[in-house]
C-alpha positions in Angstrom: 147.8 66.1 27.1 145.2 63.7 27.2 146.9 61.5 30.2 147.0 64.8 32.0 142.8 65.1 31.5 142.5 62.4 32.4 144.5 62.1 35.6 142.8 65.4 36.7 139.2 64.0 36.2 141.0 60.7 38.4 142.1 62.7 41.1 138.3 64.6 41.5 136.4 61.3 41.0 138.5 60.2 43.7 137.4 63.2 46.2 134.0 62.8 45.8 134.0 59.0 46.4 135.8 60.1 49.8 133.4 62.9 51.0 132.0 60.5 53.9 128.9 58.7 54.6 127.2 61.8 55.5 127.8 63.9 52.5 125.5 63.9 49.8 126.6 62.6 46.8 127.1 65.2 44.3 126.9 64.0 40.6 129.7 63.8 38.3 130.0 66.7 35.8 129.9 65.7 32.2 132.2 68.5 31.3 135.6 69.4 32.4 135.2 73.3 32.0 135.2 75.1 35.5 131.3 75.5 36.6 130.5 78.8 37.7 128.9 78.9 41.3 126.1 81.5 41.9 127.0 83.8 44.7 125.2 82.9 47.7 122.2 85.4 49.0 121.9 85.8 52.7 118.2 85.3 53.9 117.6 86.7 57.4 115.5 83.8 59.0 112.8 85.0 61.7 114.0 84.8 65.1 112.3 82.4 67.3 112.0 84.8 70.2 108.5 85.7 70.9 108.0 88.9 72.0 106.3 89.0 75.6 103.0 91.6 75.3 103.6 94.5 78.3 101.9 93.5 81.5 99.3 95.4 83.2 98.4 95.4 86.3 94.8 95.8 87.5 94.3 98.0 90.8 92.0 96.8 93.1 88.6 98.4 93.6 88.2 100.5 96.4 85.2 98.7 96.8 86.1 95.4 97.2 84.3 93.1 99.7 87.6 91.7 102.3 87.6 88.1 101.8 87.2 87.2 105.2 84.0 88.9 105.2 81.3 86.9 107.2 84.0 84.3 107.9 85.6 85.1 111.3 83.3 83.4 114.1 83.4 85.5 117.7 83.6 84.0 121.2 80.0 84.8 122.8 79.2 86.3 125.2 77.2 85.2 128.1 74.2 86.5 126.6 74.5 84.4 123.5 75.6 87.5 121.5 78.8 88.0 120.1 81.8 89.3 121.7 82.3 93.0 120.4 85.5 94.0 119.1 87.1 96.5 117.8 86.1 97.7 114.0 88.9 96.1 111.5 90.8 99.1 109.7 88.6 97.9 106.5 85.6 98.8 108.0 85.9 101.6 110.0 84.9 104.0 106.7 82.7 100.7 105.1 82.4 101.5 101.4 82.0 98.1 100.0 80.4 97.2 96.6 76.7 95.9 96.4 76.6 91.9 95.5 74.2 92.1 92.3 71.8 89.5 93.4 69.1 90.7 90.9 69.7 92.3 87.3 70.2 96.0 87.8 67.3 98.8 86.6 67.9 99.7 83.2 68.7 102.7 83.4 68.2 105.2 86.4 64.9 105.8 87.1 63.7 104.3 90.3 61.8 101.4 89.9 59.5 98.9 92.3 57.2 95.8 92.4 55.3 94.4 94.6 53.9 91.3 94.5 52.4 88.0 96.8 55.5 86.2 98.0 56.8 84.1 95.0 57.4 80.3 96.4 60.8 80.2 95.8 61.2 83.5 97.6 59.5 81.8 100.6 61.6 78.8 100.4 64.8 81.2 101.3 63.4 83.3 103.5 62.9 83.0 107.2 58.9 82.1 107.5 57.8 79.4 109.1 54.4 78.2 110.0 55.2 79.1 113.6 55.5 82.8 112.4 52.9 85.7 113.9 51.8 85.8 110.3 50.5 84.3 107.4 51.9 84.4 103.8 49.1 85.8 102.5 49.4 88.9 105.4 53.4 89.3 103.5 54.8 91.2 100.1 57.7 90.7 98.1 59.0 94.3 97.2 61.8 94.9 94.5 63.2 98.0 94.6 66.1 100.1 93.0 68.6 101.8 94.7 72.3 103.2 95.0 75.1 101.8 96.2 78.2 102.6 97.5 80.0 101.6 94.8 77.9 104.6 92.5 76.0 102.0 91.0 72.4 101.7 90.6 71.2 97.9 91.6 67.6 96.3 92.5 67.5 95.0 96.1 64.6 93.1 97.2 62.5 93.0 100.6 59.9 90.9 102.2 57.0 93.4 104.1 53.5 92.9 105.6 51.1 93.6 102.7 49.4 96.4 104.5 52.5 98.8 104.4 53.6 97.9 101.0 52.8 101.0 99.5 54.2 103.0 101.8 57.2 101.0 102.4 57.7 101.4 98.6 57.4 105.6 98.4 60.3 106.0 101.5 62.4 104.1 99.4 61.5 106.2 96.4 62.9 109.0 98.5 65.8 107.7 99.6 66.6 106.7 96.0 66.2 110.3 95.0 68.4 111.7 97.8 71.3 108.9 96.3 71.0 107.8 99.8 73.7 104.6 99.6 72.7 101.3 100.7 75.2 97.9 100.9 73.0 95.3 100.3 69.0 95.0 100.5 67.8 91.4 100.8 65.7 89.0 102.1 67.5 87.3 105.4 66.9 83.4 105.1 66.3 80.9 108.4 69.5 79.8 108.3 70.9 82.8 109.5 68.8 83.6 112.0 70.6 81.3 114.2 74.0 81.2 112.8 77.1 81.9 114.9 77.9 85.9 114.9 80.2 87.4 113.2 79.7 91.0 113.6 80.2 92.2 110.3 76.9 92.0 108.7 75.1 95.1 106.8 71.7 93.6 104.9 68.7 96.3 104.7 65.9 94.0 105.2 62.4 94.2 106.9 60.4 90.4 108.0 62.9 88.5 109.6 60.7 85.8 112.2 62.7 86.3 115.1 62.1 87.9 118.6 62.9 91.1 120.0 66.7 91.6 121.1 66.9 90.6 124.5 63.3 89.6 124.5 60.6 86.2 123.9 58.2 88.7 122.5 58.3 88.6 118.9 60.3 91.9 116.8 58.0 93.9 115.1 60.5 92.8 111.8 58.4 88.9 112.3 55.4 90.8 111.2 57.2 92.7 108.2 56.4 96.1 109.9 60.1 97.2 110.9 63.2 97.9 108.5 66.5 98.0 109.4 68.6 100.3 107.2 72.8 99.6 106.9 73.1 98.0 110.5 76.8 98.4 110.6 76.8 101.9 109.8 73.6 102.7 112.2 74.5 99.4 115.0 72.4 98.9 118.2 73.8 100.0 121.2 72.5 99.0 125.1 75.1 99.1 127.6 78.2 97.1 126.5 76.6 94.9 123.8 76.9 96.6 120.1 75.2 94.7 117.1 76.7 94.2 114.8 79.6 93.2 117.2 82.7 94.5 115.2 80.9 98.0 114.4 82.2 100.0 117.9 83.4 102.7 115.0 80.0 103.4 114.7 78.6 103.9 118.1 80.6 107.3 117.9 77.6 109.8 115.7 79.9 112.7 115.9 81.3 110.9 112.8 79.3 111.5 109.8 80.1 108.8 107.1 77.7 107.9 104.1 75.2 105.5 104.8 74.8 106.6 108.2 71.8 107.7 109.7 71.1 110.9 111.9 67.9 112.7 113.1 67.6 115.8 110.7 68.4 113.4 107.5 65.5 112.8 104.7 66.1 109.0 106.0 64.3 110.0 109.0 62.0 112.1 107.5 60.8 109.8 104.7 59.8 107.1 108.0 58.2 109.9 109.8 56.2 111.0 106.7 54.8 107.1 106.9 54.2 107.2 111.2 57.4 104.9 111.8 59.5 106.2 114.3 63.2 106.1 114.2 64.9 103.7 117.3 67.8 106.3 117.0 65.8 108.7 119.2 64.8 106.1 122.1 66.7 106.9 125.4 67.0 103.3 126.7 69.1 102.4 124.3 69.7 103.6 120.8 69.0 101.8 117.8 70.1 103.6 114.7 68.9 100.9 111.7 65.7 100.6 113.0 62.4 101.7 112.2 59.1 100.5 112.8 55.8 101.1 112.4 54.8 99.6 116.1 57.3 102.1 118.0 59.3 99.6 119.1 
């Protein structure tokens, strides 16, 4: 009985030696009763598939600017102006959001400021000392106002000092009225002279340039004319439309916001101040413009 033990506990010494060189080594039992082997429990391991959040998709605002915008250089025309085309499908109902170039009003009250021209205002703006007037004649307004977008923003405007005040209540009307505007700013001197590209829209009021088609200076170099959404309210004299690519426009059967028309509280707010509207000259219409010299 005891050779038979021990051949037994021979014969499983002799299987474990065997096992390989990457087995571990399991230790020799000091007992020769059978050892009882726990059942095994399963444990579910987490998978290592991550779960991908949804995706969502972001529509585009209806008011977003085309990227192209101020980007697309026109052939001139003879007359140094640039060649006018037809209105790009994007434009021809021009709803576009307003840039915030100054921190909006706080709430929605109008508000305004007016001030001597601040030197870094100068510095981007269009005067020169060769300009019919001095800094000291000019005002830097700020004013709030709604754009197209719904939203309320601050726009700002450089205006001789002596129609500051005035200047500051039309505004205050067409602010009430929710009339839209695109963008009010001050126009630097770089782009007085830059290269067309017809699809500008900047309310603004001193610019120091001359009179379209003239050497005389525009009543804008003395800050005492305002242009109001140019693209929706272009300049029209025989075939030359400013800006260029706003031929939708020319047509005032169409009534659009932001457009301008001569039983509107945009008119009346100029005429309440003595600036006539260059919508109601006969030469050639002018639908931005106002001024405080008539022309």
């Amino acid at each position: 009985m005891l050779l038979v033990v021990a051949a037994v506990a021979a014969a499983c010494s002799s299987d474990v030696t065997d096992a390989g060189e990457g087995a571990a080594a399991v230790p020799p039992t000091s007992s020769t009763a059978p050892v009882e082997i726990p059942p095994t429990t399963a444990t579910t391991r987490p998978s290592s598939a991550t779960t991908t959040p949804p995706t969502t998709t972001t529509e585009p605002s209806p008011f977003a600017r085309p990227e192209w915008l101020g980007t697309r250089l026109l052939p001139l025309r003879p007359d140094d102006h640039g060649e006018v085309q037809p209105t790009p499908p994007e434009l021809s109902d021009r709803r576009l959001e307003t840039l915030p170039l100054l921190p909006p009003p706080s709430g929605d009250d109008y508000v305004a400021t007016v001030q001597r021209v601040p030197d870094d205002v100068l510095a981007r703006s269009s005067w020169v000392p060769e300009c019919p007037v001095t800094v000291d004649e000019l005002r830097y307004l700020t004013m709030s106002h709604w754009g197209f977008d719904g939203e309320h923003h601050t726009g700002e405007m450089i205006v001789n000092a002596a129609v500051a005040d005035d200047v500051v209540e039309v505004f205050r009307r067409l602010h009430e009225v929710r009339f839209p505007i695109e963008q009010m700013r001050v126009i630097t001197l770089e782009e007085v002279d830059d290269h067309p590209t017809g699809d500008w829209n900047e309310t603004t009021s001193f610019v120091c340039r001359p009179a379209v088609g003239s050497s005389n200076w525009s009543a804008h170099a003395f800050g005492l004319a305002i242009d109001i959404n140019p693209f929706h309210n272009p300049y029209l004299r025989g075939d030359l439309v400013i800006p260029e690519l706003a031929s939708d426009y020319v047509d005032r059967e169409r009534v659009l916001p932001g457009m301008i028309f001569g039983d509107d509280p945009v008119v009346d707010a100029f005429a309440d101040i003595g600036w006539p509207w260059g919508g109601n000259w006969s030469s050639l219409k002018d639908w931005m413009h106002f001024s405080q010299t008539g022309r």
